[in-house]
VMD Tcl script that builds the backbone (N, CA, C; Angstrom):
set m [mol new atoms 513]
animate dup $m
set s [atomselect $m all]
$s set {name element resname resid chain x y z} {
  {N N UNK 1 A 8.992 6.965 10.636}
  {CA C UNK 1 A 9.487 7.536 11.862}
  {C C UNK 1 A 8.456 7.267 12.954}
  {N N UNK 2 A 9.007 6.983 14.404}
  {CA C UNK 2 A 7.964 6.906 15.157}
  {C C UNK 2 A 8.340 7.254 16.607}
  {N N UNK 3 A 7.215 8.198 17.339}
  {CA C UNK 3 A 7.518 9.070 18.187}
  {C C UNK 3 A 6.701 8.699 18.990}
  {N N UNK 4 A 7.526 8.445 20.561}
  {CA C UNK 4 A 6.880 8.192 21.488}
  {C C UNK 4 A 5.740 9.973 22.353}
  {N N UNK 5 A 5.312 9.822 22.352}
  {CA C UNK 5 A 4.532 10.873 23.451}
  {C C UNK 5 A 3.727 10.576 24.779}
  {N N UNK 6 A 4.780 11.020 25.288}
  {CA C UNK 6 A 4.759 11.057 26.788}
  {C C UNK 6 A 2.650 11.130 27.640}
  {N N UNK 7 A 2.312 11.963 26.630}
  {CA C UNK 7 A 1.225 12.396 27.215}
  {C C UNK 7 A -0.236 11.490 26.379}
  {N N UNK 8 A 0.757 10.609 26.029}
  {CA C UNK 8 A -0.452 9.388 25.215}
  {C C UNK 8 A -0.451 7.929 25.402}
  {N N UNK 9 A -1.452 7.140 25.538}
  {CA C UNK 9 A -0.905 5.570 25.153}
  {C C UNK 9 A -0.802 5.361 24.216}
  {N N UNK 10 A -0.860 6.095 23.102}
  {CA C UNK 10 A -0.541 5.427 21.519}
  {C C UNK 10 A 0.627 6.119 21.130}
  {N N UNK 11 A 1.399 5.636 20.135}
  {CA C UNK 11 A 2.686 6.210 19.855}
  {C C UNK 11 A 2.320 6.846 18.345}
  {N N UNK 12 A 2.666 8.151 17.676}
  {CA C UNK 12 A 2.784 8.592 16.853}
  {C C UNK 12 A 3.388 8.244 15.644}
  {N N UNK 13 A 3.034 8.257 14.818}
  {CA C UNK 13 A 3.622 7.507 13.418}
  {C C UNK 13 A 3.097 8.836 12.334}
  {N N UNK 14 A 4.526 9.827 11.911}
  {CA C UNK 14 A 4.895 10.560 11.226}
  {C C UNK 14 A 4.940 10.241 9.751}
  {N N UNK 15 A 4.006 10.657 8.960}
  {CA C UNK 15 A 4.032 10.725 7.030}
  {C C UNK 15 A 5.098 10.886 6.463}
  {N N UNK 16 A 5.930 9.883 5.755}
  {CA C UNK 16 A 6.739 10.400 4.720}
  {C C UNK 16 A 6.156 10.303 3.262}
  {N N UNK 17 A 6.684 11.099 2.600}
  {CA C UNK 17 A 6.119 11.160 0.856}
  {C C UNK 17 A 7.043 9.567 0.487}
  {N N UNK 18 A 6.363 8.830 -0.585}
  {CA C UNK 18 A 6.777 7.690 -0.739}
  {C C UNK 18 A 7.837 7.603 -1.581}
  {N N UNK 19 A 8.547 7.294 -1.613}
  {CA C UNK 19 A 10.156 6.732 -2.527}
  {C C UNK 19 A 9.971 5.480 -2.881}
  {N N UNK 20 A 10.594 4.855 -4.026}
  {CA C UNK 20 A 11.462 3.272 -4.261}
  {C C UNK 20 A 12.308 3.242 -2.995}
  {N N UNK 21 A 12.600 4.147 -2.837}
  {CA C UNK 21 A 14.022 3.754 -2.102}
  {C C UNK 21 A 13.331 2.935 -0.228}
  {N N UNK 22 A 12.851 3.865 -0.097}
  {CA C UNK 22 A 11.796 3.970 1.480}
  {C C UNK 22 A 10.724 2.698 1.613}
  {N N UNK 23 A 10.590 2.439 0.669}
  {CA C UNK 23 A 9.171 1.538 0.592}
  {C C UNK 23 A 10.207 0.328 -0.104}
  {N N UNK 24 A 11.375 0.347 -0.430}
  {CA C UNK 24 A 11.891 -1.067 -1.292}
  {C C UNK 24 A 11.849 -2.356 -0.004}
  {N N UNK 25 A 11.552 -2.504 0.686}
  {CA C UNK 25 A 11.203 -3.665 1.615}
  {C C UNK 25 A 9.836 -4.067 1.518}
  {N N UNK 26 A 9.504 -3.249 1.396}
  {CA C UNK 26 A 7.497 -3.602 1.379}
  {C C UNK 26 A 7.142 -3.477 0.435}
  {N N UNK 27 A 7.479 -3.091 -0.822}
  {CA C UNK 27 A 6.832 -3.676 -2.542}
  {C C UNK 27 A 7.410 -2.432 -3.185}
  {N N UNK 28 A 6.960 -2.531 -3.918}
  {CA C UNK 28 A 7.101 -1.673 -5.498}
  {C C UNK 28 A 6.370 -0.528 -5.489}
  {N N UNK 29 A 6.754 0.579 -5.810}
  {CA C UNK 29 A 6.067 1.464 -6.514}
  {C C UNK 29 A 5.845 1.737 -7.988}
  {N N UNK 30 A 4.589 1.993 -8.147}
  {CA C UNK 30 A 4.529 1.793 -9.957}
  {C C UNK 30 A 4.249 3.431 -10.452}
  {N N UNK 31 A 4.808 3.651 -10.967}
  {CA C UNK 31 A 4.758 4.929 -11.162}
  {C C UNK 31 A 5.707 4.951 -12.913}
  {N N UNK 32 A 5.462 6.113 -13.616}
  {CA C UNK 32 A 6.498 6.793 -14.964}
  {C C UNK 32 A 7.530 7.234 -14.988}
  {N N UNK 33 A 8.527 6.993 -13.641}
  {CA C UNK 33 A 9.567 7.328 -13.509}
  {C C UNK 33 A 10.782 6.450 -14.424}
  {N N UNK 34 A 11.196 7.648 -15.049}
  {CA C UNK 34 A 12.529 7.117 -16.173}
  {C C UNK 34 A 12.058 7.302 -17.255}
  {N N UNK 35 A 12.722 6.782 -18.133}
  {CA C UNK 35 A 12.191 6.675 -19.556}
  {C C UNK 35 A 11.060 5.663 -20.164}
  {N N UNK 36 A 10.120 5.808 -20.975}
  {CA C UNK 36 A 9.246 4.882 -21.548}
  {C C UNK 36 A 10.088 4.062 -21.865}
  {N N UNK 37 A 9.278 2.676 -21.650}
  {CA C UNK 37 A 10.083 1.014 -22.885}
  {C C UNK 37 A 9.839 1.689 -23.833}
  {N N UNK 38 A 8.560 2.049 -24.721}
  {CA C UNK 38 A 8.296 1.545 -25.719}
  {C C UNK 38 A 7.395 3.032 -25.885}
  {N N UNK 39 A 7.343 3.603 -27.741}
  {CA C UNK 39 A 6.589 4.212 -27.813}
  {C C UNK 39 A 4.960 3.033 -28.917}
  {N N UNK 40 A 4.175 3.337 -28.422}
  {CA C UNK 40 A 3.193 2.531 -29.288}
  {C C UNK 40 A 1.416 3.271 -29.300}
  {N N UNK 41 A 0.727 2.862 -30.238}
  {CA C UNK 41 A -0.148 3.824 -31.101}
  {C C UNK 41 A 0.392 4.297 -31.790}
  {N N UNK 42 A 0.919 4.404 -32.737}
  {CA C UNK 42 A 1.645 5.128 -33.641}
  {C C UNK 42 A 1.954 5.984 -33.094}
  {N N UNK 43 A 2.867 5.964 -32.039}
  {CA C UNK 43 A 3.660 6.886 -31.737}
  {C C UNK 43 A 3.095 7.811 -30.636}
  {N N UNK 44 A 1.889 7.186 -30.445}
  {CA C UNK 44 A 1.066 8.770 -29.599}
  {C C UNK 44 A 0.512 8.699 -27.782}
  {N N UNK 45 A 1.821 6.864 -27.738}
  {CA C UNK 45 A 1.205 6.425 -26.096}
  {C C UNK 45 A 2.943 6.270 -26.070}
  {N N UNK 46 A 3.075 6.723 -24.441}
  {CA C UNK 46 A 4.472 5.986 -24.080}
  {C C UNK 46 A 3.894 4.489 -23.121}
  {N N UNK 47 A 4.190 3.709 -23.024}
  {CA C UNK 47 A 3.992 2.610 -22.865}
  {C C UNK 47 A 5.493 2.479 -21.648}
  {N N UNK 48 A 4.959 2.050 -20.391}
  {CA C UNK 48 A 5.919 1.612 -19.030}
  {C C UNK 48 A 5.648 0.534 -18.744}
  {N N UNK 49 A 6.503 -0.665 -19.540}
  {CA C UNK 49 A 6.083 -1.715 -19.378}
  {C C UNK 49 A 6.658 -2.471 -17.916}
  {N N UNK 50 A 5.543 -3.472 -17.598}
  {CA C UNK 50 A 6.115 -4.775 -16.815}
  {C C UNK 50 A 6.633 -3.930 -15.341}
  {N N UNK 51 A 5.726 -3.162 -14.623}
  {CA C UNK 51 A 6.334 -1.937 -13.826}
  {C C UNK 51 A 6.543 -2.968 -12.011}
  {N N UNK 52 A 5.858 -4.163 -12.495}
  {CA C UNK 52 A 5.377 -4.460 -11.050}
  {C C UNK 52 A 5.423 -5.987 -10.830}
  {N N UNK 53 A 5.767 -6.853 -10.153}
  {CA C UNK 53 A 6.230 -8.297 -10.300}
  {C C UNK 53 A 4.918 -8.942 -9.180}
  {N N UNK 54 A 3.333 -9.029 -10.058}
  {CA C UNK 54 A 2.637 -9.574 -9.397}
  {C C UNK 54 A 2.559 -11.225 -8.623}
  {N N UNK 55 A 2.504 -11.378 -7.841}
  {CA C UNK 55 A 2.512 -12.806 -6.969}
  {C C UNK 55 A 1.558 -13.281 -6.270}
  {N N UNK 56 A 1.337 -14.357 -7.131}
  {CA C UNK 56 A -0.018 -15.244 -7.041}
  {C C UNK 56 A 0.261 -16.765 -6.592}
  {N N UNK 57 A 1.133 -16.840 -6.441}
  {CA C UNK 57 A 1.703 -18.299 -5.943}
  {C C UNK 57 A 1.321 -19.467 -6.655}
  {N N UNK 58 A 1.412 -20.567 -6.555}
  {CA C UNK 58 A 1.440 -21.740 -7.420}
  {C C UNK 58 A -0.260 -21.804 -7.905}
  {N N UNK 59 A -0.987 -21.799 -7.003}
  {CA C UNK 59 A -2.197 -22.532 -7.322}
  {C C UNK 59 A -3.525 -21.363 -7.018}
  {N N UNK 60 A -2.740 -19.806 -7.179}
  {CA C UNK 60 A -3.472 -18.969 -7.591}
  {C C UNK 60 A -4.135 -18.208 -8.941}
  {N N UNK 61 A -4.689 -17.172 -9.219}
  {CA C UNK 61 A -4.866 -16.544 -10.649}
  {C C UNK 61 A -4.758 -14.974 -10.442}
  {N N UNK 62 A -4.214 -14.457 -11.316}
  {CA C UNK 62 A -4.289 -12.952 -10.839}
  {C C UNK 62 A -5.779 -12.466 -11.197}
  {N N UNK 63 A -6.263 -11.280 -10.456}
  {CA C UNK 63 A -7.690 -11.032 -10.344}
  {C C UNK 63 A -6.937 -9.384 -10.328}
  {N N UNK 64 A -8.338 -8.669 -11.152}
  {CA C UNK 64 A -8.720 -7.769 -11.367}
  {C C UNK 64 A -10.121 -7.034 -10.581}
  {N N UNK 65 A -9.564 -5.749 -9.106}
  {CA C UNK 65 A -11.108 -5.546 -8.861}
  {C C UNK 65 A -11.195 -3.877 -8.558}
  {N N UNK 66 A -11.943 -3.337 -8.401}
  {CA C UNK 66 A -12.797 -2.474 -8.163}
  {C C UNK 66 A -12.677 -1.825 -6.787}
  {N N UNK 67 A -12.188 -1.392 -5.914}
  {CA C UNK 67 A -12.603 -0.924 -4.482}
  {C C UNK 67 A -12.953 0.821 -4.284}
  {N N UNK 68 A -14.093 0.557 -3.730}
  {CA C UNK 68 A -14.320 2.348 -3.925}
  {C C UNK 68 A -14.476 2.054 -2.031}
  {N N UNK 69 A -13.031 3.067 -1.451}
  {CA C UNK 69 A -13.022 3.126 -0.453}
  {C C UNK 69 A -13.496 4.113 0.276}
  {N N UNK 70 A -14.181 4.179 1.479}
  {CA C UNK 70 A -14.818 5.352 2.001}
  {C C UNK 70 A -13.279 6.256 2.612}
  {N N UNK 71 A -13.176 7.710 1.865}
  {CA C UNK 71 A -12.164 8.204 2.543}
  {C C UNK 71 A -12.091 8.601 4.018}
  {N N UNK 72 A -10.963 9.244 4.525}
  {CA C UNK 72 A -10.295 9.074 5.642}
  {C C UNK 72 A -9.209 10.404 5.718}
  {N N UNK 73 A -9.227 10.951 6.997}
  {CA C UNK 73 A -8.578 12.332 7.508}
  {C C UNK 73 A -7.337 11.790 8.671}
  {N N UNK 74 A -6.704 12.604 8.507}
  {CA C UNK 74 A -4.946 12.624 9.156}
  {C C UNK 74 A -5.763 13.866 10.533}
  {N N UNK 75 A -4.778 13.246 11.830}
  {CA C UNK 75 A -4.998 12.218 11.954}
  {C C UNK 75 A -5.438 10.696 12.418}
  {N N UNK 76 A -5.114 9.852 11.922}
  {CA C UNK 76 A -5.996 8.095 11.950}
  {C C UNK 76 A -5.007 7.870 12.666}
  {N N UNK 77 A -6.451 6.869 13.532}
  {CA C UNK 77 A -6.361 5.834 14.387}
  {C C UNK 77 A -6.128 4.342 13.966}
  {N N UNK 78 A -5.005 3.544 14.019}
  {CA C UNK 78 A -4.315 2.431 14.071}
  {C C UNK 78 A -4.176 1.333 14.494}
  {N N UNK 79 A -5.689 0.603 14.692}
  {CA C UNK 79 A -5.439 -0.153 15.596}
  {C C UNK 79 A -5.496 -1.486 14.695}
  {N N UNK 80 A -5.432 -1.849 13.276}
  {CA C UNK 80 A -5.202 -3.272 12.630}
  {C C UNK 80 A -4.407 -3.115 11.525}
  {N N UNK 81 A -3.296 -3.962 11.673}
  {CA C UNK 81 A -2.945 -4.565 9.907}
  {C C UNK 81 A -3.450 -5.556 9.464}
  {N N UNK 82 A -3.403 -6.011 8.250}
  {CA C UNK 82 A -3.208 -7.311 7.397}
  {C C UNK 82 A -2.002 -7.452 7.159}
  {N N UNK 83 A -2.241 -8.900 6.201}
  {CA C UNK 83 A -1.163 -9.358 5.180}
  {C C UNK 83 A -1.960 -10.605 4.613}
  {N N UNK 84 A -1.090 -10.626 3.228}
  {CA C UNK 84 A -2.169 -11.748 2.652}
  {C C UNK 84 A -0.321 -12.891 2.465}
  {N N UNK 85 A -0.571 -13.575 2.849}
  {CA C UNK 85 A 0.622 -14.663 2.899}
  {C C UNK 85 A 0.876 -15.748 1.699}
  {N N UNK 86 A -0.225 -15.359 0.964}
  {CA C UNK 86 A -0.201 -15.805 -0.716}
  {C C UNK 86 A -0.089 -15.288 -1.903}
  {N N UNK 87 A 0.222 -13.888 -1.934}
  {CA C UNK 87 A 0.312 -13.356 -3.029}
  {C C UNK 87 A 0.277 -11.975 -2.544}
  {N N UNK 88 A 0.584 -11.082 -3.825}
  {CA C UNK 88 A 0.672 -9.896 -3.564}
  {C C UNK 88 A -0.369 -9.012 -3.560}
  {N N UNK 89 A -0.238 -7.665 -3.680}
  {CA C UNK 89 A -1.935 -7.006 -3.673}
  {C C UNK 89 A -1.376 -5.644 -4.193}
  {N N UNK 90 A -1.309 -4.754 -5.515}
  {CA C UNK 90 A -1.664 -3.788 -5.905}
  {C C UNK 90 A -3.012 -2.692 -5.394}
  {N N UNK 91 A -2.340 -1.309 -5.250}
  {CA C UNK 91 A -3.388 -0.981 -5.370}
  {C C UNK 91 A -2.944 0.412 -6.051}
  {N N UNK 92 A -3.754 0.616 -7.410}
  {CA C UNK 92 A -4.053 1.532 -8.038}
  {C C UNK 92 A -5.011 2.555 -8.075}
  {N N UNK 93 A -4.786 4.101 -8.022}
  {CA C UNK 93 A -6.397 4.700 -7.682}
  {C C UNK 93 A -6.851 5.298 -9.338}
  {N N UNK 94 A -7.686 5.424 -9.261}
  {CA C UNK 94 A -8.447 5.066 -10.566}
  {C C UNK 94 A -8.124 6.934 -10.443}
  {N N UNK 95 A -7.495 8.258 -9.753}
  {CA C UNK 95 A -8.017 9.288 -9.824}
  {C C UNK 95 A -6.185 9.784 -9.459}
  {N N UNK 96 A -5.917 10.935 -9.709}
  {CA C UNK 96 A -4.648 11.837 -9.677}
  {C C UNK 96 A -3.859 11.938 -7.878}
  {N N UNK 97 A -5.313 11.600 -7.230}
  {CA C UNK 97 A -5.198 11.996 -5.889}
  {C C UNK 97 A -4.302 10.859 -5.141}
  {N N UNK 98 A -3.682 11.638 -4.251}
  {CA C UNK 98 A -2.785 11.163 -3.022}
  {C C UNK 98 A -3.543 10.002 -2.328}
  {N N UNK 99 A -2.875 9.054 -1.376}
  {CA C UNK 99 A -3.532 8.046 -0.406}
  {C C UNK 99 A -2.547 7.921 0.524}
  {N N UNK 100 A -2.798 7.005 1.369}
  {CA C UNK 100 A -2.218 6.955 2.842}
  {C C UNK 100 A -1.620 5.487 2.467}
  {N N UNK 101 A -0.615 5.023 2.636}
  {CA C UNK 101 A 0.350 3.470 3.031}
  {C C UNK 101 A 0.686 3.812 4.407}
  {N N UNK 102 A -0.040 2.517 5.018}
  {CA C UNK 102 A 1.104 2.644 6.286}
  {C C UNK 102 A 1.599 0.318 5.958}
  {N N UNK 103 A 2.459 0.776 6.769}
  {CA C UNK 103 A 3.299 -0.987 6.371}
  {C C UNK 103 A 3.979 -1.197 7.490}
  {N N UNK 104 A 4.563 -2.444 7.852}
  {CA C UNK 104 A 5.340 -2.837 8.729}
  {C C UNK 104 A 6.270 -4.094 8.531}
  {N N UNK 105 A 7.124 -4.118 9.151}
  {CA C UNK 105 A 8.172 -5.073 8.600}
  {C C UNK 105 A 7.489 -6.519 10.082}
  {N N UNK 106 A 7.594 -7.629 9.438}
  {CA C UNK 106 A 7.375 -8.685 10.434}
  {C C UNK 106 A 8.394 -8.803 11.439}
  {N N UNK 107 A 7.617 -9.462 12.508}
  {CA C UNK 107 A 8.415 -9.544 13.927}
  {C C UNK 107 A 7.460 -10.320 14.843}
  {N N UNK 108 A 8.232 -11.483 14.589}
  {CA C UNK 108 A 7.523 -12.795 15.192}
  {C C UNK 108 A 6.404 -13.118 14.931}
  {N N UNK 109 A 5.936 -12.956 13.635}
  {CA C UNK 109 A 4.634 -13.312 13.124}
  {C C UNK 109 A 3.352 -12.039 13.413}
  {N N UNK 110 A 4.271 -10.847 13.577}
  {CA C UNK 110 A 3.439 -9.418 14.025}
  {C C UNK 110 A 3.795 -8.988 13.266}
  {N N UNK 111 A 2.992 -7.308 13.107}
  {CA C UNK 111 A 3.961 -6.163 12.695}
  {C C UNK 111 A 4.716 -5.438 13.593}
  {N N UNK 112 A 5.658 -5.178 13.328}
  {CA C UNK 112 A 6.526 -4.379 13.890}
  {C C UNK 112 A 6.136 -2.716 14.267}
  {N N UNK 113 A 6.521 -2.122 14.335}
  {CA C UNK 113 A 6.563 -0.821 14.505}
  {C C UNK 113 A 6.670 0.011 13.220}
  {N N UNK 114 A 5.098 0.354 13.037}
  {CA C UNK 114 A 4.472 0.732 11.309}
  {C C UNK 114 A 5.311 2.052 11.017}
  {N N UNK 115 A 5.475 1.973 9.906}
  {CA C UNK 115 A 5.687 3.516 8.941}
  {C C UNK 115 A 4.655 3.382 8.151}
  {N N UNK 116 A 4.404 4.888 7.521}
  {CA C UNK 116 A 3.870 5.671 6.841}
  {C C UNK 116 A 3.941 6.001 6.029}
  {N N UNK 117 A 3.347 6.444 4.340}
  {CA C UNK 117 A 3.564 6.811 3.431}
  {C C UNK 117 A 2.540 7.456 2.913}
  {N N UNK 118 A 2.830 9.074 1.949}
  {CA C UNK 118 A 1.739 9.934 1.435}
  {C C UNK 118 A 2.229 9.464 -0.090}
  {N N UNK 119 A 1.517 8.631 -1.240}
  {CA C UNK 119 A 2.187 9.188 -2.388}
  {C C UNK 119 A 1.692 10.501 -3.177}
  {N N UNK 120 A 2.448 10.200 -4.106}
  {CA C UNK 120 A 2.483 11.926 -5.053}
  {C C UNK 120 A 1.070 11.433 -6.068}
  {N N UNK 121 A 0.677 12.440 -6.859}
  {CA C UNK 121 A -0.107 12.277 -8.039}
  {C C UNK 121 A 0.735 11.052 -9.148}
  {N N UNK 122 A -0.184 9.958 -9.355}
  {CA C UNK 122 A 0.244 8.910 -10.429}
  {C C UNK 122 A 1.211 8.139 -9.967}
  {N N UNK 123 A 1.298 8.308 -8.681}
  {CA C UNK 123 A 1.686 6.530 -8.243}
  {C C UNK 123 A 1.056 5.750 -7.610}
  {N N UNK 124 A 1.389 4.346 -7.826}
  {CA C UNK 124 A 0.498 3.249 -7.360}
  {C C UNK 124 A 1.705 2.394 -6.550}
  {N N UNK 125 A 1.335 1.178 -5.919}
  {CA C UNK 125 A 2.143 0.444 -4.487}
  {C C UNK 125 A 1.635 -0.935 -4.851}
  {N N UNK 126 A 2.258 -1.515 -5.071}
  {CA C UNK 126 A 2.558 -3.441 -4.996}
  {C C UNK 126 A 3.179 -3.663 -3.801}
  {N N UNK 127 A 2.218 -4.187 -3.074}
  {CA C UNK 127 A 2.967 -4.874 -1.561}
  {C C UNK 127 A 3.543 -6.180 -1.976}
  {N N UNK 128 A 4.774 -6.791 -1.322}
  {CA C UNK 128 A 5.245 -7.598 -1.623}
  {C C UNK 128 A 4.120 -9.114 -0.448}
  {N N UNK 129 A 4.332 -10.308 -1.512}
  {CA C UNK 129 A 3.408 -11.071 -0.596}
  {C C UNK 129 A 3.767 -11.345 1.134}
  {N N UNK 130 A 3.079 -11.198 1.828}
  {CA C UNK 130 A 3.425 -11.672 3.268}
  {C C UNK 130 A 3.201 -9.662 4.051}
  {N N UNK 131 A 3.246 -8.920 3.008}
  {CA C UNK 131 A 3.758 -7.853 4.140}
  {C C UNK 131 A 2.744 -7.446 4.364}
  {N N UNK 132 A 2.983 -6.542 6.240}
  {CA C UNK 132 A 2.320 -5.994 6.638}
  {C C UNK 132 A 1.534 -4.836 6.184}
  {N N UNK 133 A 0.187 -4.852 6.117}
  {CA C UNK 133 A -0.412 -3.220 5.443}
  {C C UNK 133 A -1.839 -2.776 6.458}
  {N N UNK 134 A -1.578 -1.182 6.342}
  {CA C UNK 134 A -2.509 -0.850 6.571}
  {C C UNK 134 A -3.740 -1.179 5.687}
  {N N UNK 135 A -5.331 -0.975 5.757}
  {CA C UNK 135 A -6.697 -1.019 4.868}
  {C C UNK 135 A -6.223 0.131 3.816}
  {N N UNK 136 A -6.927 -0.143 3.007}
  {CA C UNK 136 A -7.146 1.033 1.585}
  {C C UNK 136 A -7.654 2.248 2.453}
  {N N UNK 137 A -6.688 3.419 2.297}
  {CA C UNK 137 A -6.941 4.550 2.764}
  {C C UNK 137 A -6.634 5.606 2.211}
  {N N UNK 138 A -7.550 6.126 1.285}
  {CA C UNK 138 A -8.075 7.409 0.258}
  {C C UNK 138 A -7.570 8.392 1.024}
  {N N UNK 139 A -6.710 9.776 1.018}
  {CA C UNK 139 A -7.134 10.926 1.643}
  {C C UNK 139 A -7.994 11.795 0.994}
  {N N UNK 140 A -8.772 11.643 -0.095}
  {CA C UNK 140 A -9.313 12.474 -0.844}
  {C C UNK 140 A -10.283 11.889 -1.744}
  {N N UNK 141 A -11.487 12.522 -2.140}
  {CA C UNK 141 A -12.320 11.422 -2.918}
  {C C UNK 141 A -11.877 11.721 -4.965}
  {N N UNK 142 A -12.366 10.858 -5.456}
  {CA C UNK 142 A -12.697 9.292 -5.041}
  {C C UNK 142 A -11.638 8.234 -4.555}
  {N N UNK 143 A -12.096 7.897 -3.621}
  {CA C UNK 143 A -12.016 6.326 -3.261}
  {C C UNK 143 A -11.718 5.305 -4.113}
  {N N UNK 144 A -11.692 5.701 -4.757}
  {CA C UNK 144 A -11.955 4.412 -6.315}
  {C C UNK 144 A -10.615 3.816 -6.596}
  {N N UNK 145 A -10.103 2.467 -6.406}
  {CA C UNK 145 A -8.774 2.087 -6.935}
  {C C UNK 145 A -8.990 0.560 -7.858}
  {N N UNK 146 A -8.106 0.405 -8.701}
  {CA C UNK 146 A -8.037 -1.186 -9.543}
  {C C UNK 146 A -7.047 -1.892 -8.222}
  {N N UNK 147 A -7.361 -2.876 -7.841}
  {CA C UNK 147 A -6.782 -3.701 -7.399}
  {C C UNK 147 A -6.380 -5.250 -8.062}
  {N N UNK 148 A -5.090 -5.608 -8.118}
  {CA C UNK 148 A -4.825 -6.268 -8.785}
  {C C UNK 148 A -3.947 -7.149 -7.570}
  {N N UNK 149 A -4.786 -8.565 -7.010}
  {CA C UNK 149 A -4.353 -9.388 -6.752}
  {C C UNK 149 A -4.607 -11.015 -6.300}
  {N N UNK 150 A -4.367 -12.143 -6.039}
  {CA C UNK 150 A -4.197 -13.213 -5.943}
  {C C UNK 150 A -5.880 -13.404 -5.635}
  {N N UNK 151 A -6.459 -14.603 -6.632}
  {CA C UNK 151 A -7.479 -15.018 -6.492}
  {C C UNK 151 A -7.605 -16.273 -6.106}
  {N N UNK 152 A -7.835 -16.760 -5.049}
  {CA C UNK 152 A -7.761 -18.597 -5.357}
  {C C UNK 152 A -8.603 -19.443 -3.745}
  {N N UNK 153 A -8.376 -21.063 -3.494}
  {CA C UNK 153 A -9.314 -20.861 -2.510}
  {C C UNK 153 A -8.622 -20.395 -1.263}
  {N N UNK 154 A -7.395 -20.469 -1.128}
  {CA C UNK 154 A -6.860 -20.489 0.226}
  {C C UNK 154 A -7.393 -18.646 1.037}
  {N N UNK 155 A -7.446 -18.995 2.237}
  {CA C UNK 155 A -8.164 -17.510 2.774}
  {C C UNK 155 A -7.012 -15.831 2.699}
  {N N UNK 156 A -5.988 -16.241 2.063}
  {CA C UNK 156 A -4.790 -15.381 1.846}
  {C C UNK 156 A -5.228 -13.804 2.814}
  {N N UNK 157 A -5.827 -14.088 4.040}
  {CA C UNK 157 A -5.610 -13.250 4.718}
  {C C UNK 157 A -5.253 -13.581 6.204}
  {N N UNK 158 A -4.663 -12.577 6.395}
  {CA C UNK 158 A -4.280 -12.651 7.949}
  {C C UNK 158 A -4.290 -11.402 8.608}
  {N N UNK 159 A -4.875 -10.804 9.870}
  {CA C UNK 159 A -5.409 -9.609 10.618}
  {C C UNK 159 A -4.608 -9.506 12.070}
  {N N UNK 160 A -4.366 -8.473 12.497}
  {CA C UNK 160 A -3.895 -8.495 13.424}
  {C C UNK 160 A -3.958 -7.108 14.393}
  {N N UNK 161 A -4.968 -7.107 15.652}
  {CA C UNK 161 A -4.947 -6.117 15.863}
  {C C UNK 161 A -4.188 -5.331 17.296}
  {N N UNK 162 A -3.856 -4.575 16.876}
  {CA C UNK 162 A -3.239 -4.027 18.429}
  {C C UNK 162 A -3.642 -3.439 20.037}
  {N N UNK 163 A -2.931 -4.048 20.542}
  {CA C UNK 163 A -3.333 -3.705 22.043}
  {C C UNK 163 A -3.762 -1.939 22.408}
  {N N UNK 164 A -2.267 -1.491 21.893}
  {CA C UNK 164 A -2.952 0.208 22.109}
  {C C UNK 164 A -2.609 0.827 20.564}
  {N N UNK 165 A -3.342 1.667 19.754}
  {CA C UNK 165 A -3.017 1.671 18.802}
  {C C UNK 165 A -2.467 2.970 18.416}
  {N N UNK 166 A -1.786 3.092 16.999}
  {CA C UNK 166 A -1.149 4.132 16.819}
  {C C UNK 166 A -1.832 5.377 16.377}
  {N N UNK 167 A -1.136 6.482 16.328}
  {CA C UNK 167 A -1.949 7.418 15.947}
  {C C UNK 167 A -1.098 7.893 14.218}
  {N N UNK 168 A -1.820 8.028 13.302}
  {CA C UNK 168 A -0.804 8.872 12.057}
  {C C UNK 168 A -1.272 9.739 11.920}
  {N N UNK 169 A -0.058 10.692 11.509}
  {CA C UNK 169 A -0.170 12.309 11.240}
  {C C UNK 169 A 0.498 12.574 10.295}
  {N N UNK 170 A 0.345 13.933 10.152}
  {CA C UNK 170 A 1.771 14.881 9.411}
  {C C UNK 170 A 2.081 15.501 10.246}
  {N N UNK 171 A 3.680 16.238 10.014}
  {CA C UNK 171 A 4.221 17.259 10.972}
  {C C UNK 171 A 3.266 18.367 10.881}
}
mol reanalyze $m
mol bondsrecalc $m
mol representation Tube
mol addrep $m
C-alpha cells in the first residue's frame, strides 16, 4: 500500500504481514505450510522438500553464505533498491525472528512504487531473478541469515537509487 502525505516529500509505504499470495510476483516464500513430503530419521524429522526454485542461470553455481546484518527500526528510510539480473537470492534467518521485505515490480528498467512485507516466525523469501529488493533488513537481533544464491563472474548486480525516498512504517 502506498500513501501519499501531503506534509512530506517522501511517500509512505505501509507493512503488510507476508502471504504466497501477496508476494507471488516477487518470489517464493519458504516456509512449513501444508503437509510434510516426507517423514525421515526414522520417523522423527518431517522433511519439506524442494520448497524454493533456485536460479542461477546457465553459467552460474549456487552458493551458500552467511550475512549477519546490522538491524534496523520502523520507521526506515528508502532511498535504494537492487536486483541481481542473474539469478535468484534467498534469504533465510538463521533465528525465529521477523524481518522487513520491501520489493517492487519493474518499470522501465526502475522500481516501481515499493511494497512492504513483515514475515511471521519460520519463514524465509526467494526473490525471483531480476526483482526489485530492498537490503537485508533484520527487525530484531540476530541479524544472522543463510543466503542462498547465484555465484559466478558476471557482476549480477544492479542499484538504483531514488530521487526522494520513501518512508516504511506500520499503521
Amino acid at each position: 500500500m502506498c500513501i501519499r502525505d501531503s506534509n512530506l516529500m517522501a511517500q509512505i509505504i505501509i507493512t503488510e504481514p507476508l502471504t504466497k499470495t501477496n508476494f507471488r510476483d516477487f518470489g517464493e516464500v519458504i516456509d512449513t505450510d501444508g503437509d510434510p513430503d516426507m517423514l525421515i530419521n526414522q520417523g522423527l524429522c518431517e522433511r519439506y522438500h524442494d520448497r524454493a526454485k533456485i536460479n542461477v542461470g546457465p553459467d552460474g553455481k549456487v552458493g551458500l553464505s552467511l550475512f549477519n546484518a546490522e538491524t534496523r527500526s520502523l520507521p526506515l528510510v528508502l532511498n535504494m533498491m537492487e536486483r541481481h539480473p542473474d539469478g535468484s537470492q534467498a534469504f533465510i534467518p538463521m533465528s525465529t525472528n521477523g524481518f522487513l521485505i520491501i520489493v517492487a515490480n519493474d518499470k522501465n528498467s526502475r522500481p516501481d512504487i515499493p511494497k512492504a512485507f513483515v514475515t511471521a516466525p519460520g519463514q524465509a523469501i526467494n526473490f525471483f531473478k531480476g526483482t526489485w529488493h530492498g537490503v537485508l533488513t533484520p527487525l530484531s537481533e540476530p541479524g544472522l541469515f543463510a543466503v542462498i544464491d547465484r555465484i559466478g563472474k558476471s557482476q549480477n548486480l544492479e542499484e538504483f537509487f531514488f530521487d526522494v525516498p520513501y518512508i516504511v512504517d506500520t499503521l
